[in-house]
N, C-alpha and C positions, 0 to 999 in steps of 0.2 A: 504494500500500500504506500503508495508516493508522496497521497497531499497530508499535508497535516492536519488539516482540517477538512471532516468532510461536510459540504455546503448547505446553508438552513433550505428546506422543503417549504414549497406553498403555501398559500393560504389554505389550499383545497383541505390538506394534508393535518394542518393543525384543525381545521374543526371538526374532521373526518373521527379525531380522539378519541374524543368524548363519546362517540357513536358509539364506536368500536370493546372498549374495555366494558367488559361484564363484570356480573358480582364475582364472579370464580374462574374467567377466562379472557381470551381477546376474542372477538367473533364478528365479521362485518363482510358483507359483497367486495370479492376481490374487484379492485380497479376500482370502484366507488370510491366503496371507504376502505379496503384493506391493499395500502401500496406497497411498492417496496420500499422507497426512505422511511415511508412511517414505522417501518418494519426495521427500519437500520437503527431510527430513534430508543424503539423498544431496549433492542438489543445493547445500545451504549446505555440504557435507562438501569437494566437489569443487573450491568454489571456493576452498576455505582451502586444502587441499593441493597444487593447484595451483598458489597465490596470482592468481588470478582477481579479484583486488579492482580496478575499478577499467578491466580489461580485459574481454573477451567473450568466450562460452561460445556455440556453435551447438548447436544442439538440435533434430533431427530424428526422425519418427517412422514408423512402419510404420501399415496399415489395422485390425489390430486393434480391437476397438471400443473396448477401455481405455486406447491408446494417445493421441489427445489429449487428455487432461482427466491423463493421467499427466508429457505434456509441458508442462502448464501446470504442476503440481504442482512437477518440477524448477524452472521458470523463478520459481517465487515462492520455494525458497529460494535459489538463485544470486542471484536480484535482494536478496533479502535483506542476502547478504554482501557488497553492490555489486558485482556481476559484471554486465554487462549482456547480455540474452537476446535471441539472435537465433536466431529462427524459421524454420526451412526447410520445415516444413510436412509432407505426406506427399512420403517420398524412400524411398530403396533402403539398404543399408547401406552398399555403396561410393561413393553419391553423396556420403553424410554423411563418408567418408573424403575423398573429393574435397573439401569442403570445408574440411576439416582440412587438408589438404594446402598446396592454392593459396587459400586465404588465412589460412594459419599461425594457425588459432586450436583450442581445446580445441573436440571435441565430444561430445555422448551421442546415442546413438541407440536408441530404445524400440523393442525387437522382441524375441520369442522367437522368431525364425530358423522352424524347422521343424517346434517343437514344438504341441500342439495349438492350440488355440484359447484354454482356458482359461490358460495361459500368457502373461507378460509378460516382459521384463529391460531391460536397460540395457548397451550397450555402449560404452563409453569409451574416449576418448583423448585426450593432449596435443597439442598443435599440430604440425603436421607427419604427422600420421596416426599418432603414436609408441602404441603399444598400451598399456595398462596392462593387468596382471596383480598376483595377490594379493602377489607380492614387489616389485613397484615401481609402488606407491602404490596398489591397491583395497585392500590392508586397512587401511594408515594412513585410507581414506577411511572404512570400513567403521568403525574406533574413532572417527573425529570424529563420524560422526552417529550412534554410540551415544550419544555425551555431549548430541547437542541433541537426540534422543529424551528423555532424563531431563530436559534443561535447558529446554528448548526455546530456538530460534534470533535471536538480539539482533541487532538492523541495527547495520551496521556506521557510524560516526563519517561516512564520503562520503555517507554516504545510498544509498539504495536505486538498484539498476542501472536503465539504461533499459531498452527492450524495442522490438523491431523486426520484419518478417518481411520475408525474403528469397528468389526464387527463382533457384537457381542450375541448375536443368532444361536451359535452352540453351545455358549454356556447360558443364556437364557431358557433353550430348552432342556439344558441340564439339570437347572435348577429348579423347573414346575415337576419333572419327571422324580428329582429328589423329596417333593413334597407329598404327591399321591403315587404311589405306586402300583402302575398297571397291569405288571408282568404277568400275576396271577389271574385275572379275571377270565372269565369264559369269553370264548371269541363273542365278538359285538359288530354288528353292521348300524356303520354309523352314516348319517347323510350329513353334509355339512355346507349349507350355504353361506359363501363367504359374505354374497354382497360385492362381487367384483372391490372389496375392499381388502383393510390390511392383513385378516384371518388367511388370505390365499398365501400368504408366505411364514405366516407364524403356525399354522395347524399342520401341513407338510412338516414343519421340523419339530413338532413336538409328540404331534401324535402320529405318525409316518418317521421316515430313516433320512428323509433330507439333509438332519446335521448330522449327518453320520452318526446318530447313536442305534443301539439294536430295536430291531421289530418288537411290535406290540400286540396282544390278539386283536389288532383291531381292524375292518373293511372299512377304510372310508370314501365314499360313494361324492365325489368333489362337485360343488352348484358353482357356477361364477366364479373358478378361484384367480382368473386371469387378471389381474393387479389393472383398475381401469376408473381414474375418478372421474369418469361423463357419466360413469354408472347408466351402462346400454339397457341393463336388462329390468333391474328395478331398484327403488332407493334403496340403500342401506342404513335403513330405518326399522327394525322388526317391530316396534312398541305398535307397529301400523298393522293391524290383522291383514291388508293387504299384500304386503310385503311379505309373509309366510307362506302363501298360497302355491307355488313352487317349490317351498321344501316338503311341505304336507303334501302334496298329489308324488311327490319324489320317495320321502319315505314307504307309502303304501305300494307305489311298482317294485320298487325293491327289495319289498318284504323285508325293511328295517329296523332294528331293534330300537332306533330312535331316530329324533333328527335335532339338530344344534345351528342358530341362526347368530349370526355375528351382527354389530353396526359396525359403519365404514373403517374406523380406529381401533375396531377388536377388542375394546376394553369390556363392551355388554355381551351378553351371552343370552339367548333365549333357549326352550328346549321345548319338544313336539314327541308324544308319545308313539308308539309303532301301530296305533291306529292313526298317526297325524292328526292327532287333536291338541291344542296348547296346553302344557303342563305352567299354572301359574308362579311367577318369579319370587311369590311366597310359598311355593309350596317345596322351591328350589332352595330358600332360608332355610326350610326348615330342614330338610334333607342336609345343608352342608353344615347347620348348623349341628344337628348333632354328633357330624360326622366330627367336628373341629372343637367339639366337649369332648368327645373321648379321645381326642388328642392331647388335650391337657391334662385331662385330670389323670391318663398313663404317664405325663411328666411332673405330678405331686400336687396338681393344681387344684384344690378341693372343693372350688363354688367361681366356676367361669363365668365372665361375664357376655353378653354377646349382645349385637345393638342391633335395631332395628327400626326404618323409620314409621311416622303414625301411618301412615297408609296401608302399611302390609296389613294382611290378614290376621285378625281377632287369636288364628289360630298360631302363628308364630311366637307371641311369650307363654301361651299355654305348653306349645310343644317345648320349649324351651327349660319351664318351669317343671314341668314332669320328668325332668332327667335331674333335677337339681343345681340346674344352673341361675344365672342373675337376669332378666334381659334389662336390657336398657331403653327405652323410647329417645326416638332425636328427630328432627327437624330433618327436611329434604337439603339435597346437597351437599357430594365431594367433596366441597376444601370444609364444612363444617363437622361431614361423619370423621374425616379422618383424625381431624382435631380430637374427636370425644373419644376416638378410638386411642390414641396417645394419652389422654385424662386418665381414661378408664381400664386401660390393658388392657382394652377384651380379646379376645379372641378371633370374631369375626361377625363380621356385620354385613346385613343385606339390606335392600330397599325396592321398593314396588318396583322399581323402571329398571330391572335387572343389574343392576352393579354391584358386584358382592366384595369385601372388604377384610384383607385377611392380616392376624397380625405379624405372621410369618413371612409378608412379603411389605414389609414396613409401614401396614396399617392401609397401603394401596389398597385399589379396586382392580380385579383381575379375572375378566369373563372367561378365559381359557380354563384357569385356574380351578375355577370352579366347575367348569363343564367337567374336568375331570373328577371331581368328584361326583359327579352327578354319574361317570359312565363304571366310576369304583363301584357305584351301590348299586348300579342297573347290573355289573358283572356279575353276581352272587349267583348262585344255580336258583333256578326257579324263577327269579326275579324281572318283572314287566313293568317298565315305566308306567306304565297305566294303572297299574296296582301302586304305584310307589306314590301316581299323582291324586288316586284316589283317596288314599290314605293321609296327606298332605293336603287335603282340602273338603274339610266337613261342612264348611259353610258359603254361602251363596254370594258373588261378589259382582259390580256392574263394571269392573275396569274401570280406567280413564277416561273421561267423557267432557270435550272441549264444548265451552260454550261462549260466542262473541259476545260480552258488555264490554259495553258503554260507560255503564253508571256502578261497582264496583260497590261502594257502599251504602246505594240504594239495593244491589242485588240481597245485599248481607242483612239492610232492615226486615225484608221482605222475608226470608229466609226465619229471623226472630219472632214475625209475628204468626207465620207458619205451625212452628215448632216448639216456642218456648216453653209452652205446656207442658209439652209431649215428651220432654227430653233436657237432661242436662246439656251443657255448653260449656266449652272453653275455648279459647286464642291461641292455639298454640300453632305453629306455620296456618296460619289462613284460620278456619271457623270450623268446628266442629259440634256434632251433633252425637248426643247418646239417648237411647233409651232409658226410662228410669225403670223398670226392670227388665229378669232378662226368665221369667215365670213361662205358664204356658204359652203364653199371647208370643213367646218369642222376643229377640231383639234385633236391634239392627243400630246401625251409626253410619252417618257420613262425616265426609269433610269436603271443603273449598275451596281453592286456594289463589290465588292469583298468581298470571305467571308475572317474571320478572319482566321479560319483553315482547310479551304482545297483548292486546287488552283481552284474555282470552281468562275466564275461570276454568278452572280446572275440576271437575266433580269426582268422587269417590265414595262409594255405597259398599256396606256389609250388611249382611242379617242372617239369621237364623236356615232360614230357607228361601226359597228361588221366589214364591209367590209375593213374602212381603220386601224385600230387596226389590224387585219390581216395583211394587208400590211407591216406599218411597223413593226410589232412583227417579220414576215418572212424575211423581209430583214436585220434588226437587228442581228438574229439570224443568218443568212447567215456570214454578215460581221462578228462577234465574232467569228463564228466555222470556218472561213477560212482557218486557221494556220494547220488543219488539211486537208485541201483539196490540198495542195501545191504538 
């Protein structure tokens, strides 16, 4: 790198910022709002706040087509502030935590997750996989590369970082193969849609011989694994019942023991029983949760703790509690579970929208991770995902259910005068609703939530059985979308 200083960016570019930084990520339409200098800014921002002078910054990316030329971008302001840029090349999002982890350095990782195509961000962390969020350090990053947006970015007195590229592919699937171990399970035919995303290069080496480690009983039956972020065939999005519809008609031709659905970054994992019917991502907690209780308590550990957010199912701290363990309730969102998961020790933590949270892989979220678990328990002689997801789901649930407001705490009044009767309430992420008993009449609870960025509420219904779940899933839904029936 020649100049000393690399030159202030646009106006476009400083008020594109503010767009861009999330509560827990960077995320913006590439060329819009997500450019390269904004991207060069980041990356001088992250290593002042970090204080990266001097140390190394990993830097890993997704298939995306704007994702390399965006990882060069960070790496020339990190090299900038003397940080030196190590290259991991195309990875997964939990490989680039793995990296973070087992060799304790800061990394970024270029993905929008499950969002379209035209889509980019950044997701970050301190050494050790420690998350950052807008309260402990993206916005302090987000005001320093406002100021080298206007300034633009001075090499620092060391001189400019080195630059390197590393592949950590084989021992990353060394290290998932060290956790669950598959050797013994009875062969398994598995189906696995990547999502034309990052899963097509991280599942060939974990669970196949790619990195050169030895076979596993396992068939796996490949959807999409060819590495493509226009994403030709469909998004890689699974939370979309659309989006599974290829792995389910996949599983049943090939008379599969199951099928496993990735998003674009491979950090979610969904999972379809060997009729191709969805096995819920609570019913997948609870499954890995007990598997990751008798893992402590065989290491002395005598009352584990394991966290889960409100939205899972009623039956997750039940099934939890019946083995004698702790659970914990938390709030939705990544950099917040990993934080509680650090508080708390637990063990391992899941949440509705499939990201499971282990504390063996530094408190990360790790869809691979877990899928093997899920394919340890289906291994057992006798054993049918469908019986496993049976057993894992007593009670009647509406999913995710978006709904356009407007008016957000008109919806919420509307909702109190509904319900207040009928049911206690609390504030905890968004509005909740409980039954005040739970006798023959049955129970049930939802919740609401708002998202962060779009005006869209979020619903979520549990009950007893399928009839009254309906009920008030529908009336719920009524009361929220009324602003539009007016």
């Amino acid at each position: 790198m020649t100049s000393e200083v690399i030159p202030a960016a646009n106006a476009a570019e400083r008020g594109a910022l503010a767009e861009v930084v999330k509560t827990y990520d960077v995320r913006g339409l590439v060329g819009s709002q997500l450019t390269e200098p904004l991207v060069t800014a980041i990356g001088a921002a992250v290593v002042d706040e970090l204080d990266l002078e001097g140390g190394s910054i990993a830097i890993g990316h997704d298939m995306r087509p704007s994702s390399p030329a965006f990882a060069a971008a960070f790496a020339r302001g990190a090299r900038q502030r003397g940080a030196e840029a190590v290259h991991l090349g195309l990875c997964s999002t939990d490989e680039s935590y793995y990296a973070s982890g087992s060799r304790d350095v800061a990394t970024v990782m270029f993905t929008a997750s499950h969002n379209p195509a035209e889509y980019n961000g950044l997701k970050l962390c301190r050494a050790g996989a420690k998350a950052l969020s807008l309260d402990t350090g993206l916005g302090a990053i987000r005001d320093r590369a406002a100021a080298y947006l206007d300034a633009g970015i001075p090499a620092v007195r060391s001189g400019v970082g080195a630059e390197r590229r590393v592949d950590l592919l084989p021992d990353y699937a060394a290290f998932l193969r060290s956790l669950v171990d598959l050797r013994g399970i009875r062969p398994l035919r598995v189906v696995v849609d990547a999502g034309n995303g990052m899963a097509g290069l991280t599942v060939p080496a974990v669970l196949g011989d790619a990195a050169g480690l030895g076979p596993l009983p396992l068939e796996i039956v490949p959807l999409y694994f060819r590495l493509d972020g226009t994403f030709p065939n469909h998004e890689a999005n699974p939370l979309d019942p659309a989006n599974l519809v290829d792995l389910q008609r996949a599983v049943v031709e090939h008379d599969a023991d199951l099928g496993l659905a990735f998003d674009g970054d491979a950090d979610r994992c969904f999972v379809v029983d060997e009729r191709g019917e969805p096995v819920s991502p609570s019913a997948v907690t609870a499954i890995v949760a007990r598997r990751e209780i008798v893992r402590a308590r065989a290491a002395g550990e005598e009352h584990p703790t394991v966290l889960h957010n409100l939205i899972t199912s009623r039956h997750v701290p039940e099934a939890i509690e019946a083995v004698g363990a702790k659970p914990v309730r938390t709030r939705v969102g990544h950099s917040l579970i990993k934080a509680v998961m650090a508080r708390t020790n637990a063990v391992f933590g899941g949440e509705h929208s499939a990201h499971y949270y282990f504390r063996e892989f530094w408190g990360a979220d790790n869809g691979l991770l877990a899928a093997m678990h899920v394919l340890a328990e289906a291994g057992a002689d006798g054993v049918r995902v469908s019986a496993l997801s049976r057993r894992e789901t007593p009670y009647a649930a509406s999913g995710e259910i978006n709904s356009a407001v407007d008016d957000v705490p008109g919806a919420y009044a509307r909702l109190f005068d509904a319900f207040d009767h009928r049911g206690d309430y609390e504030e905890f992420d968004g509005l909740t609703f409980r039954s005040h008993t739970s006798g023959s009449d049955g129970w049930w609870w939802f919740n609401v939530r708002a998202s962060n960025t779009e005006p869209l509420l979020r619903l979520n219904v549990e009950a007893s059985d399928a009839h009254l779940m309906g009920a008030i899933r529908d009336e719920a839904l009524g009361i929220i979308r009324q602003e539009h029936h007016r």
